[in-house]
N, CA, C and O of each residue as an XYZ file, in Angstrom:
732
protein
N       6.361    -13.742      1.260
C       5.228    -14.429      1.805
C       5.312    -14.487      3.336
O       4.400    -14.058      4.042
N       6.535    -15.079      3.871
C       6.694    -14.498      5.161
C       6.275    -13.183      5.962
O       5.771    -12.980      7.067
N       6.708    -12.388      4.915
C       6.421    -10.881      5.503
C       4.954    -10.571      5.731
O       4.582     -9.727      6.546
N       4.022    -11.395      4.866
C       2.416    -11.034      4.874
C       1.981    -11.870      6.035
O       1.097    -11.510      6.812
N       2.750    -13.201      6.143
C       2.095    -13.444      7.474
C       2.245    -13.057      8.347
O       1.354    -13.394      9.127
N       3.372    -12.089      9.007
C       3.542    -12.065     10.217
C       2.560    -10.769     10.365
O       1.902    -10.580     11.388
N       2.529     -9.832      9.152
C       1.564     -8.456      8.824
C      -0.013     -8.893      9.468
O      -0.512     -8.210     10.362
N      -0.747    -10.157      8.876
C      -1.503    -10.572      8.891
C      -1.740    -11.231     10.373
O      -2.886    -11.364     10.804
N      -0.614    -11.627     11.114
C      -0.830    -12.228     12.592
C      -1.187    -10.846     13.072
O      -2.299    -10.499     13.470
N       0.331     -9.802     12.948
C      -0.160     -8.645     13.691
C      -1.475     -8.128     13.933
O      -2.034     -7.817     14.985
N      -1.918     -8.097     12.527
C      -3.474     -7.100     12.673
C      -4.185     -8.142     13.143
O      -4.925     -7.711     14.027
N      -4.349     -9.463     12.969
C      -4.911    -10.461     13.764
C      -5.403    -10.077     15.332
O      -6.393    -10.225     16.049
N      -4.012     -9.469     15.389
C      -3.621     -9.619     16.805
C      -3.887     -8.115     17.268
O      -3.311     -7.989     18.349
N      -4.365     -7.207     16.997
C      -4.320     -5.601     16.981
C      -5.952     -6.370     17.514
O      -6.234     -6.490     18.707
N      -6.888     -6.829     16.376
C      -8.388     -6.725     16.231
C      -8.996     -7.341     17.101
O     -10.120     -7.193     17.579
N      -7.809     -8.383     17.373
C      -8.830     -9.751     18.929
C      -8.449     -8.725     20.028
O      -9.480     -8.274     20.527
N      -7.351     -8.211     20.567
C      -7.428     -7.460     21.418
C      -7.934     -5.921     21.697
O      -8.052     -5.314     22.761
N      -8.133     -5.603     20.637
C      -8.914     -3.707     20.618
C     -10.324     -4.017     20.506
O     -11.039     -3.246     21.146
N     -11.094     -5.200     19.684
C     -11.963     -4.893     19.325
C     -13.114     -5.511     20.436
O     -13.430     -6.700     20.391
N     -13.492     -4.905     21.079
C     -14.489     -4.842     22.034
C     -15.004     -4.248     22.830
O     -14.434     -3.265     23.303
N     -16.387     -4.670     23.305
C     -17.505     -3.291     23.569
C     -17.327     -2.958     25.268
O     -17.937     -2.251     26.070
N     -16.034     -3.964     25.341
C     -16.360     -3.297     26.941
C     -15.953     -2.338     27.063
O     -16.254     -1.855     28.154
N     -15.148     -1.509     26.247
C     -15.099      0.381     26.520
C     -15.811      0.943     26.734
O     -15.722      2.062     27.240
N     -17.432     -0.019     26.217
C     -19.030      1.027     26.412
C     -19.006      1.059     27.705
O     -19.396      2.146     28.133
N     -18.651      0.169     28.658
C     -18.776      0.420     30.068
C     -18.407      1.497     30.878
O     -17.223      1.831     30.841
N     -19.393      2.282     31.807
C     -18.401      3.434     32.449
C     -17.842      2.884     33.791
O     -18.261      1.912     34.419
N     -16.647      3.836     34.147
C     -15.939      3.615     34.731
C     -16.834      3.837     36.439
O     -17.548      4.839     36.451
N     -16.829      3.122     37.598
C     -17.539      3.940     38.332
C     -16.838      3.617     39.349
O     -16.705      2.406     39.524
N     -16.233      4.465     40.244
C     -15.708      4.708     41.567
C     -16.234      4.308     42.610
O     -17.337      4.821     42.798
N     -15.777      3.310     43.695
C     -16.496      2.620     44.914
C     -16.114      4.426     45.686
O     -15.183      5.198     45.453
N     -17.629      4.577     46.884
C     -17.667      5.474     48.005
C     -17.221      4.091     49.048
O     -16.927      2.896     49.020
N     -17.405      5.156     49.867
C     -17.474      4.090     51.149
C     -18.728      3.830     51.717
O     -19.521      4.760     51.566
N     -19.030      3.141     52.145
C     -20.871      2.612     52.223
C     -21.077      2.833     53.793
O     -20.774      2.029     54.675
N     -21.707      4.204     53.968
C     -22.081      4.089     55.585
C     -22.951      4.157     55.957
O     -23.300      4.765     56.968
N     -23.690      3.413     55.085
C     -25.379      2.834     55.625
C     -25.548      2.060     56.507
O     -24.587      1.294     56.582
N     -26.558      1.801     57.477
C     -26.259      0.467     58.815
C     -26.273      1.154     59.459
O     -26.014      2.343     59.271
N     -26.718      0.402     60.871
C     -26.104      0.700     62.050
C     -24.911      0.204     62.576
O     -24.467     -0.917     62.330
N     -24.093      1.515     63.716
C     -22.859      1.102     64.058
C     -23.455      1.131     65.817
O     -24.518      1.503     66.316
N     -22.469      0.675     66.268
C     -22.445      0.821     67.102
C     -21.399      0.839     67.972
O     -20.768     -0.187     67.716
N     -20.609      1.692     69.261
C     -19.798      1.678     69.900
C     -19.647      0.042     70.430
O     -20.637     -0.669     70.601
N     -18.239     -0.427     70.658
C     -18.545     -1.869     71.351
C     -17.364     -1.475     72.739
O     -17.609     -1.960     73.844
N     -16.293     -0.705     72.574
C     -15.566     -0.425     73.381
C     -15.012      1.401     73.292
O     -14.897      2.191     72.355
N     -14.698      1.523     75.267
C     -14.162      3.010     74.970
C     -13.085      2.519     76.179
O     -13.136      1.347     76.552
N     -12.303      3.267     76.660
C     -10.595      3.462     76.988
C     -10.738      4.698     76.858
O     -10.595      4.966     75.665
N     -10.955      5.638     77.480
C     -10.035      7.116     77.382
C      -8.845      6.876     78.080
O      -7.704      7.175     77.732
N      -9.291      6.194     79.302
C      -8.038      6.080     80.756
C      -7.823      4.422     80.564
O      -8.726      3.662     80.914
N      -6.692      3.955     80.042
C      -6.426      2.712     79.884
C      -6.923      1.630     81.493
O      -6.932      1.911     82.691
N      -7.263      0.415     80.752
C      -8.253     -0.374     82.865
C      -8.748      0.158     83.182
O      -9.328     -0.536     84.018
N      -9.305      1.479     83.284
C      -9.809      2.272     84.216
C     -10.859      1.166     83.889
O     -10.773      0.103     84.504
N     -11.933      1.358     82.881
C     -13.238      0.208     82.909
C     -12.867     -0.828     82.808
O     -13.673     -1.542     83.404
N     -12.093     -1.409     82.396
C     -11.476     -2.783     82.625
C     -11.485     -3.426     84.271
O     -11.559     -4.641     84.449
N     -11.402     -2.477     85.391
C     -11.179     -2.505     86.178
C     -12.205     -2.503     87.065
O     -12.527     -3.438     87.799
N     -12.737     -1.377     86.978
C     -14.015     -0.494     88.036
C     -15.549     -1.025     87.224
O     -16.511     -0.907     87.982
N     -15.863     -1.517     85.979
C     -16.695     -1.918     85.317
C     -17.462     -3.130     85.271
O     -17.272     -3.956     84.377
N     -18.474     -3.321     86.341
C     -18.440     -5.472     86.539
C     -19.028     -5.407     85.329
O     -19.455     -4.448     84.685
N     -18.976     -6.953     85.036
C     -18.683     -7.580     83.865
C     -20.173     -7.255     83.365
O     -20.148     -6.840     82.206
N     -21.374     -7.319     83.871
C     -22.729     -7.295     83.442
C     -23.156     -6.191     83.008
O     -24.137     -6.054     82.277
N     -22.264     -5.098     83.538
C     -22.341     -3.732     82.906
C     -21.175     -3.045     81.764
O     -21.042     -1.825     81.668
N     -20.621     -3.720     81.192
C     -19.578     -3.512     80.202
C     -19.997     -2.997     79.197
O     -19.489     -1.945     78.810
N     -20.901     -3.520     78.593
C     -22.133     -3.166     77.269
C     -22.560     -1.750     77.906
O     -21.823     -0.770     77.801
N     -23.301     -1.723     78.305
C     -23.924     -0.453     78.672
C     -22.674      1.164     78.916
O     -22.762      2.207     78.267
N     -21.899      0.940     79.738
C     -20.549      1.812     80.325
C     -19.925      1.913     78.497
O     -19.329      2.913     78.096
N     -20.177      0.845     77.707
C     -19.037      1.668     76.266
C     -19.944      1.978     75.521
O     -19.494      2.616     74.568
N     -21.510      1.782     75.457
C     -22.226      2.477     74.800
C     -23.205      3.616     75.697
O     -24.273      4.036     75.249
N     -22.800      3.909     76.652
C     -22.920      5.591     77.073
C     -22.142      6.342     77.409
O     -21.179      6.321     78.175
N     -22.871      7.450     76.428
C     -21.728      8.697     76.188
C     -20.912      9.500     77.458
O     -21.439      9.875     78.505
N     -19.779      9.624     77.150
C     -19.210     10.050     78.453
C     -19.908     10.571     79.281
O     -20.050     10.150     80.429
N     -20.601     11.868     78.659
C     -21.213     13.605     79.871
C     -22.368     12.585     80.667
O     -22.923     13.005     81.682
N     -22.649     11.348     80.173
C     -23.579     10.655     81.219
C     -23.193      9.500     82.077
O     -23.895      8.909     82.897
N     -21.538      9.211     81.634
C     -21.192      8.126     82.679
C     -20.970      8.315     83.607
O     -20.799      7.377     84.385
N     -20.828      9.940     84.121
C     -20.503     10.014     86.225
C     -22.004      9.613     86.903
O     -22.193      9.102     88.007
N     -22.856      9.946     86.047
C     -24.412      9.942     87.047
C     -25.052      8.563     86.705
O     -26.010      8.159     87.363
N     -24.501      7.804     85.628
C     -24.853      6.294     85.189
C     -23.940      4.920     86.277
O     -24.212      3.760     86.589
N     -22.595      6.031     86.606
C     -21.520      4.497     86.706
C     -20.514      4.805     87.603
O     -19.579      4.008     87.530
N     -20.315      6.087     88.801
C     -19.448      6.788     89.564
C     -19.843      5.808     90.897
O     -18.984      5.316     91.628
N     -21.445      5.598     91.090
C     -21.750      4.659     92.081
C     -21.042      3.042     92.349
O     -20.697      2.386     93.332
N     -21.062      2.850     90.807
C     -20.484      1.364     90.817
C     -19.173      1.156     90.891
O     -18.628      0.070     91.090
N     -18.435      2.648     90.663
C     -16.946      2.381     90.689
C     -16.315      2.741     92.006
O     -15.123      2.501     92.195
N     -17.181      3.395     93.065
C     -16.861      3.633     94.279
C     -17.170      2.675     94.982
O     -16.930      2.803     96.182
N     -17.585      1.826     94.674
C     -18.152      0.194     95.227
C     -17.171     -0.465     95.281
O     -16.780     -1.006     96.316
N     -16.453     -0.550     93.884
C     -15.533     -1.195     93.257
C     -14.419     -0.730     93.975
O     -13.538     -1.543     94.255
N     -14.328      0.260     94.265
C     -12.713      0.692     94.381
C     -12.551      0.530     95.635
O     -11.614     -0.183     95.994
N     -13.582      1.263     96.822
C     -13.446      0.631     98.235
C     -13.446     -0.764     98.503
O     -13.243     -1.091     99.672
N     -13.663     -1.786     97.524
C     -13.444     -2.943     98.006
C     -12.167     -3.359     97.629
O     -11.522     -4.260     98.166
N     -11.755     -2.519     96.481
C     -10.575     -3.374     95.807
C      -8.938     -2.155     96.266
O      -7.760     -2.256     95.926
N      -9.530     -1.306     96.983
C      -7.983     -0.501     97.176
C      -8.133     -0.186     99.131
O      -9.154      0.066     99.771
N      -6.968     -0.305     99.532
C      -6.917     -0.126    101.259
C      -6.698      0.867    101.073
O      -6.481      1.245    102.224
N      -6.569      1.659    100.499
C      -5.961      3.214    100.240
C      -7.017      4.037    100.964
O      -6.975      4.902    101.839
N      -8.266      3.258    100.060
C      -9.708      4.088    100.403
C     -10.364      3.261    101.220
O     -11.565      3.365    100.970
N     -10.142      2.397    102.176
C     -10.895      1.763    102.940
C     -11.530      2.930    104.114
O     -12.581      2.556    104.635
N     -11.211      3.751    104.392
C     -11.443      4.519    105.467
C     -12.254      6.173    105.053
O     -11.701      6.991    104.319
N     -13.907      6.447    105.828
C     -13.756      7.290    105.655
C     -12.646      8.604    105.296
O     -11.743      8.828    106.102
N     -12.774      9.413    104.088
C     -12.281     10.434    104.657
C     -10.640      9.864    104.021
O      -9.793     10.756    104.059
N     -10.304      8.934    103.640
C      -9.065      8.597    102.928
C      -8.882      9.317    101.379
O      -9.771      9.660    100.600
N      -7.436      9.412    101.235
C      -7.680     10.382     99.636
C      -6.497      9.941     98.927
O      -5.707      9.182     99.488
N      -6.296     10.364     97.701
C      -5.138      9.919     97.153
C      -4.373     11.150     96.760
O      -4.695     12.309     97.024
N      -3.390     10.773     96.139
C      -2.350     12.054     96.024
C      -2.871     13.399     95.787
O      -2.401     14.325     96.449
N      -4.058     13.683     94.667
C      -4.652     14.446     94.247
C      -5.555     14.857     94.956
O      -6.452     15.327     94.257
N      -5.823     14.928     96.320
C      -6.722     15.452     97.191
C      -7.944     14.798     97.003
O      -8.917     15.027     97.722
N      -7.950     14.248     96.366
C     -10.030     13.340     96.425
C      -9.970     11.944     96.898
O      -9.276     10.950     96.684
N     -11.299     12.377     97.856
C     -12.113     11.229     98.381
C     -12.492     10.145     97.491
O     -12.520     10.296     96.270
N     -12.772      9.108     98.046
C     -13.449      7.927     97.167
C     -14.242      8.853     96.329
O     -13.926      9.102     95.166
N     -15.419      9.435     97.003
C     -16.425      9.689     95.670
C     -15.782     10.993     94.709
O     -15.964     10.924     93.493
N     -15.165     11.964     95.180
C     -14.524     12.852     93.989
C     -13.784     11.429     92.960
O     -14.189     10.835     91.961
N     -13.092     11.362     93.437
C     -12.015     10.364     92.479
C     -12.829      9.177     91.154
O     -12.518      8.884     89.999
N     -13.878      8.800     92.009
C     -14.502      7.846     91.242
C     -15.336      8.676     90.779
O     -16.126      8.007     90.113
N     -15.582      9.591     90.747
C     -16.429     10.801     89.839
C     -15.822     11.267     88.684
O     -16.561     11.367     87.705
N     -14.265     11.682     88.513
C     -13.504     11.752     87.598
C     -13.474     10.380     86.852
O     -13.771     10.305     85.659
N     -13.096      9.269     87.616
C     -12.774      7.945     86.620
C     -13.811      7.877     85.734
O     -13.758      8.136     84.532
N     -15.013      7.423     86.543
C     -16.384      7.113     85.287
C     -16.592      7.822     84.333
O     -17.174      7.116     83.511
N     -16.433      9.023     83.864
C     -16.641      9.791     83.086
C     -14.898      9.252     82.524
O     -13.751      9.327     82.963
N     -15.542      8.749     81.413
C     -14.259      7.842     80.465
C     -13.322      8.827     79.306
O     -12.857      8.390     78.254
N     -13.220      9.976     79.713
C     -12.679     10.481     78.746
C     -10.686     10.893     79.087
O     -10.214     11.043     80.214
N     -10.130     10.957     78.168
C      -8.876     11.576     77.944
C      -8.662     13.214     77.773
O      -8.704     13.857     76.724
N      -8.461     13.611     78.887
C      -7.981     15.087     79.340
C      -6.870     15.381     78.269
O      -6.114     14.660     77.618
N      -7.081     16.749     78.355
C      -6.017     17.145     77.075
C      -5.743     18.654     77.467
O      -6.682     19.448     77.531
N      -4.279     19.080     77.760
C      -4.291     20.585     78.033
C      -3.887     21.132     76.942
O      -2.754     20.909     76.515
N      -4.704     21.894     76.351
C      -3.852     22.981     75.314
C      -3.394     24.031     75.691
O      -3.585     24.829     74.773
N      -2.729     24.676     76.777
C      -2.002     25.634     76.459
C      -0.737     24.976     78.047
O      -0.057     25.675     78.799
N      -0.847     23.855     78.022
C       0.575     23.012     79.246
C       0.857     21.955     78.707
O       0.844     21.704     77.502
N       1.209     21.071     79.845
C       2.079     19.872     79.657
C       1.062     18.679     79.514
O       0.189     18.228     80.256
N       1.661     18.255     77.903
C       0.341     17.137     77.772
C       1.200     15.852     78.818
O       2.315     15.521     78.414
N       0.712     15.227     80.008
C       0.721     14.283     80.171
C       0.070     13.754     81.024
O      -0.731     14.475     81.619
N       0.172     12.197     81.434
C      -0.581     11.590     82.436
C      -0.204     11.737     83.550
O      -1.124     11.983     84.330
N       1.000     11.684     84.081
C       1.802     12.320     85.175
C       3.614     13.152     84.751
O       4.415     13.051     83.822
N       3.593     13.379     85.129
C       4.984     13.917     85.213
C       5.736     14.554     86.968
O       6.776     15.172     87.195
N       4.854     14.144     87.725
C       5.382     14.142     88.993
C       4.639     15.852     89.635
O       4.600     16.147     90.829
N       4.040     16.903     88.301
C       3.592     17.995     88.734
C       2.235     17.905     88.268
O       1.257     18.096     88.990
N       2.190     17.571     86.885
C       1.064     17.770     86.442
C       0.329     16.079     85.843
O       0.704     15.056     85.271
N      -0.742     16.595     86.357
C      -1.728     15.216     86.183
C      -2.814     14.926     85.214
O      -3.697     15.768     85.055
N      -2.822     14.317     84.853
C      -4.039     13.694     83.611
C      -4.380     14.800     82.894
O      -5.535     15.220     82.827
N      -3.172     15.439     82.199
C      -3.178     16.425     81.108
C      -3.248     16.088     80.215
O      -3.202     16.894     79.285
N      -3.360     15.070     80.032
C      -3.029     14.269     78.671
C      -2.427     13.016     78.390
O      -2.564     12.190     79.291
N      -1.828     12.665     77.434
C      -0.904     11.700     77.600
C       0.004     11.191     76.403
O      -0.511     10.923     75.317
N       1.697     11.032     76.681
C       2.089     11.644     75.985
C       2.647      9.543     75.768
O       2.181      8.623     76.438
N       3.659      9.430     74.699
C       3.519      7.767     74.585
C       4.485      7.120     75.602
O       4.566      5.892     75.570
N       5.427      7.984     76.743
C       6.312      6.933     77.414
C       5.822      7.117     78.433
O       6.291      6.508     79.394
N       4.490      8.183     78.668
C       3.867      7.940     80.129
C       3.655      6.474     80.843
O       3.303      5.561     80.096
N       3.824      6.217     82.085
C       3.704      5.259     82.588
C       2.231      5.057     83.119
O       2.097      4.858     84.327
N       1.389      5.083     82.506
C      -0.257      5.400     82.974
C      -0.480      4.174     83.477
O      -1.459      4.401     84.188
N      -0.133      2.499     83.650
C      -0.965      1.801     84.315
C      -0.311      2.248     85.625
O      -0.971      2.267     86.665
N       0.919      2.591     85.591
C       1.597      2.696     87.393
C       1.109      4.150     88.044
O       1.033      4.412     89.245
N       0.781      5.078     86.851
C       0.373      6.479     87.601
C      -1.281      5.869     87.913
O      -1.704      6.229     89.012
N      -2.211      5.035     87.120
C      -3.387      4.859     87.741
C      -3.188      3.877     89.093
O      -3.878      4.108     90.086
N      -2.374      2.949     89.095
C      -2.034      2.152     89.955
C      -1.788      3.355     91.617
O      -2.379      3.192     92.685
N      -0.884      4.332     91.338
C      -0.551      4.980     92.686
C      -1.906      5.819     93.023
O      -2.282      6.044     94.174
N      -2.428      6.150     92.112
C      -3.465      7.080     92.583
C      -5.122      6.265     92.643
O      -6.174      6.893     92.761
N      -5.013      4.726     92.528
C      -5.681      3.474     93.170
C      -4.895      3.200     94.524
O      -5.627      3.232     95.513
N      -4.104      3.046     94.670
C      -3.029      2.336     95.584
C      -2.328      2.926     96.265
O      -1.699      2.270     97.095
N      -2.132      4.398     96.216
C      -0.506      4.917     97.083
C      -1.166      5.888     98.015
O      -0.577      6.769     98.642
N      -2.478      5.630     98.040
C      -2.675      6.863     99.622
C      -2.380      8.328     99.082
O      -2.425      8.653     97.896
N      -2.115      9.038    100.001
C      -2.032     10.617     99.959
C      -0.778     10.950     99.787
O      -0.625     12.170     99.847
N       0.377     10.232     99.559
C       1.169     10.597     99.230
C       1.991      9.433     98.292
O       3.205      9.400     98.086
N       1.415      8.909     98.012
C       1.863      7.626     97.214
C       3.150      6.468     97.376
O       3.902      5.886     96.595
N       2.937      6.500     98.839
C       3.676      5.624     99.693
C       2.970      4.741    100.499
O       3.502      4.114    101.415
N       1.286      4.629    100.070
C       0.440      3.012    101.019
C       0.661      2.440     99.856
O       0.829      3.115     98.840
N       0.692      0.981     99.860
C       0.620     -0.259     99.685
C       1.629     -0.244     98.534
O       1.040     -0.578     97.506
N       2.719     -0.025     98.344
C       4.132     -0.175     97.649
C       3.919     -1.192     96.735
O       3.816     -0.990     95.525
N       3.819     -2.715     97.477
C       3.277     -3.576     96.573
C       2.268     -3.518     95.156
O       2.433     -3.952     94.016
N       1.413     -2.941     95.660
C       0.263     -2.499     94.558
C      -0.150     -1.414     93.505
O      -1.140     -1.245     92.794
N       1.476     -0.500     93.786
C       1.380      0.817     93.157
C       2.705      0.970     92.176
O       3.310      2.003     91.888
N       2.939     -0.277     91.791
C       3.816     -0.216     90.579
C       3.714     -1.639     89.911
O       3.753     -2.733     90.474
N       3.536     -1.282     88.227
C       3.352     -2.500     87.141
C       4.699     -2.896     86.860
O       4.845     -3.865     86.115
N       5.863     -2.232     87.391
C       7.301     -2.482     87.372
C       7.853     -2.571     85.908
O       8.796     -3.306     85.615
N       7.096     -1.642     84.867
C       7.050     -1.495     83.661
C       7.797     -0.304     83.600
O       7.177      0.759     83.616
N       9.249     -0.303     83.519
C       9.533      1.147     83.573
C       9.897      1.747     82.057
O      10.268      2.918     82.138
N       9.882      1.287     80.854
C      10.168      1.619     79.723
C       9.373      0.940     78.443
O       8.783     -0.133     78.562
N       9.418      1.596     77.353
C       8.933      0.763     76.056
C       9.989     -0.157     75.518
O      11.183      0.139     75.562
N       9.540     -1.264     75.014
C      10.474     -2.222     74.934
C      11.727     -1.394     73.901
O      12.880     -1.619     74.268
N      11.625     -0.805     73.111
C      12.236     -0.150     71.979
C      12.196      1.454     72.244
O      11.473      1.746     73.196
N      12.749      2.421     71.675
C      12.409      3.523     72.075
C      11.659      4.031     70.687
O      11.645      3.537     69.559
N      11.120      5.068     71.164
C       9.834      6.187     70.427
C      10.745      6.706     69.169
O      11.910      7.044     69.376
N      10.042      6.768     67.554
C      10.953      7.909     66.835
C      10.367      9.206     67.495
O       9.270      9.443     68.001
N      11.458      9.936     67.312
C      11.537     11.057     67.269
C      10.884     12.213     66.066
O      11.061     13.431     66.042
N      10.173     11.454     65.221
C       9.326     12.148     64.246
C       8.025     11.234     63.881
O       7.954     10.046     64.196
N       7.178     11.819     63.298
C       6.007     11.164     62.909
C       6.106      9.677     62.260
O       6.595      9.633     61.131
N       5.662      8.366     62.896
C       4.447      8.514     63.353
C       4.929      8.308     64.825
O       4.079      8.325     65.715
N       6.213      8.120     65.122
C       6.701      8.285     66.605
C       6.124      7.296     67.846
O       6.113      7.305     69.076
N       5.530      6.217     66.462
C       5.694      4.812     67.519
C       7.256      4.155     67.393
O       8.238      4.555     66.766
N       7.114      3.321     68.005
C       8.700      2.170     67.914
C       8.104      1.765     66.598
O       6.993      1.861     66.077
N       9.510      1.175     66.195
C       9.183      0.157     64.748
C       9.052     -0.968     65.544
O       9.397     -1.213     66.700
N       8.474     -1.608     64.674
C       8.275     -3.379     65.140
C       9.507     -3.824     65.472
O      10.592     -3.246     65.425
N       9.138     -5.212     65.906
C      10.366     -5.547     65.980
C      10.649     -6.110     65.477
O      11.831     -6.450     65.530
C-alpha cells in the first residue's frame, strides 16, 4: 500500500507539473529597438580640446555638428578663445611647435576629429610625429597643453605646458583589452 502511494504522488506530481498549455506559447526573441530619435549629446576626438575652446552657450551646437562642418561653424570662436587664453599666441605672427599661426592651429582644433595614420606611428606625440593618432600612455593633455602653451619651440610659459601627469596610475596589459585592471 505504501508502494501505490508514493506511485500515485509521483504521477500526481509528473501531471501538475507537465500538464500545461503554456508550451502553446512561441518562443520569441527580443531585437534591439532602434526606433526614436537619437541624438549626439557629446564628441572628444582631441580630449578638452572643446572642453576648452567651446563657450558654454555653444556646447550643444559644436557636439551636434558634424565634424567636415566644424572649421567653418567654430575655428572663429576658438581663435578668440585661444588668443585670450594662451601668451604663446598673443602676438601677431606667433606659432607653436608645429609651424601654425593662431588661425592654422585653431583650424585643425575645431574640426573635432581623431587623426589616425595607417601606414606610421599611431600617436599623439612622440617627440617626431604628431596627432597620428593615439596610442593609451600618450600624454595628450600635456602634448595639447605645449602646443596651447610652449611657443615655437615648447619652451614659453613652462608653467602652463605641463599637467605633471607623467604615467598611468597602473601599467597597460600587454594584450587585449590592454587597459589597466581596476584597482
Amino acid at each position: 500500500m505504501k508502494s501505490l502511494k508514493i506511485l500515485t504522488l509521483a504521477a500526481l506530481s509528473l501531471l501538475a507539473f507537465n500538464c500545461s498549455n503554456d508550451d502553446d506559447n512561441e518562443i520569441t526573441t527580443m531585437e534591439p529597438d532602434f526606433s526614436g530619435t537619437y541624438t549626439q549629446e557629446d564628441q572628444m576626438g582631441r580630449p578638452a580640446v572643446n572642453t576648452v575652446f567651446v563657450s558654454s552657450d555653444s556646447k550643444d551646437a559644436f557636439n551636434t555638428t558634424i565634424p567636415t562642418a566644424q572649421n567653418a561653424a567654430f575655428q572663429s570662436m576658438f581663435q578668440t578663445n585661444l588668443t585670450a587664453l594662451s601668451p604663446a599666441f598673443a602676438n601677431d605672427g606667433d606659432m607653436n611647435a608645429l609651424g601654425q599661426d593662431a588661425a592654422a592651429f585653431t583650424g585643425l582644433l575645431a574640426t573635432d576629429v581623431l587623426n589616425v595614420s595607417l601606414d606610421g606611428t599611431t600617436t599623439f606625440y612622440d617627440g617626431t610625429n604628431v596627432l597620428t593618432g593615439r596610442a593609451l600612455a600618450d600624454d595628450v593633455i600635456t602634448v595639447e597643453l605645449l602646443l596651447i602653451f610652449g611657443g615655437e619651440d615648447f619652451t614659453e610659459n613652462p608653467g602652463l605646458s605641463n599637467d605633471n601627469v607623467d604615467a598611468n596610475d597602473k601599467a597597460f596589459l600587454t594584450s587585449f583589452p590592454y587597459l589597466a585592471t581596476p584597482w
